[in-house]
C-alpha positions, -999 to +999 in steps of 0.1 A: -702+118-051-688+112-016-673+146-023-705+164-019-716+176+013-752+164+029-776+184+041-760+182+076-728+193+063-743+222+051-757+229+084-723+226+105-714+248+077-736+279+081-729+273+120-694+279+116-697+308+091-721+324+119-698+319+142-673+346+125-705+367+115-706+354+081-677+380+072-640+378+058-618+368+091-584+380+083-554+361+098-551+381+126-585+379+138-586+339+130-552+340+158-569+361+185-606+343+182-580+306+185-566+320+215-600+328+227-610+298+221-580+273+241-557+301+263-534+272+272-522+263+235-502+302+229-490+298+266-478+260+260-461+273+226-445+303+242-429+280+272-418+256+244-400+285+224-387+300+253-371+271+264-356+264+231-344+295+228-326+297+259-311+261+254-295+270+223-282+301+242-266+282+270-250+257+241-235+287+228-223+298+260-209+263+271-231+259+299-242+219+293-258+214+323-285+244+315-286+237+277-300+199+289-324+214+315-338+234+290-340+208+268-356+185+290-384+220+300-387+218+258-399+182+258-423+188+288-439+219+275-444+206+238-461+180+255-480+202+277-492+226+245-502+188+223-523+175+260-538+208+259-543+214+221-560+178+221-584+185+251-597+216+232-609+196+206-623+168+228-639+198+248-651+212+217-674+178+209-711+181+219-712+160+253-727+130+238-702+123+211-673+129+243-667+090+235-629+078+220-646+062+193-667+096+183-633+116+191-611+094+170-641+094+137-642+135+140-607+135+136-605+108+104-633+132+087-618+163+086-587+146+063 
């Protein structure tokens, strides 16, 4: 029984299908209207690859000193793209539910 959705459930449902025009969303459209919707998460995700990627390259190359920088830029941006990701969601809540207590429930129902 507590699998069955109430009648408000149903709403928030048909608000999110309308929000995609009722249609099929295909993987890339599902990417591009996410990036719409919080710009910072792709940027935070790009810095945290490119850092990666060229911290590995300086290990490679022997250069220790830039391979811990870049590991150190990693660790920042990751946490830049998860402070970001996070206020999206918060931003996302109607203004009165913006509480930690509302924010930390929304989160518990949706696993």
């Amino acid at each position: 029984m507590g699998d069955t959705p109430s009648g408000i459930d149903w709403v928030q449902l048909r608000k999110d299908m309308d929000a995609t025009g009722g249609a099929y969303e295909s993987n890339l459209d599902r990417i591009f209207r996410k990036c719409g919707e919080n710009p910072l998460v792709p940027f935070g995700a790009a810095a945290t690859t490119g850092a990666l990627t060229y911290g590995l390259i300086s290990f490679y190359r022997g250069k220790v000193k830039m391979q811990q920088n870049m590991m150190r830029l990693r660790v920042g941006a990751q946490a830049f793209t998860i402070l970001v990701a996070v206020g999206g969601i918060f931003l996302t809540l109607p203004k009165e539910k913006r509480t930690f207590k509302d924010f930390v429930e929304a989160g518990e129902k949706k696993h």
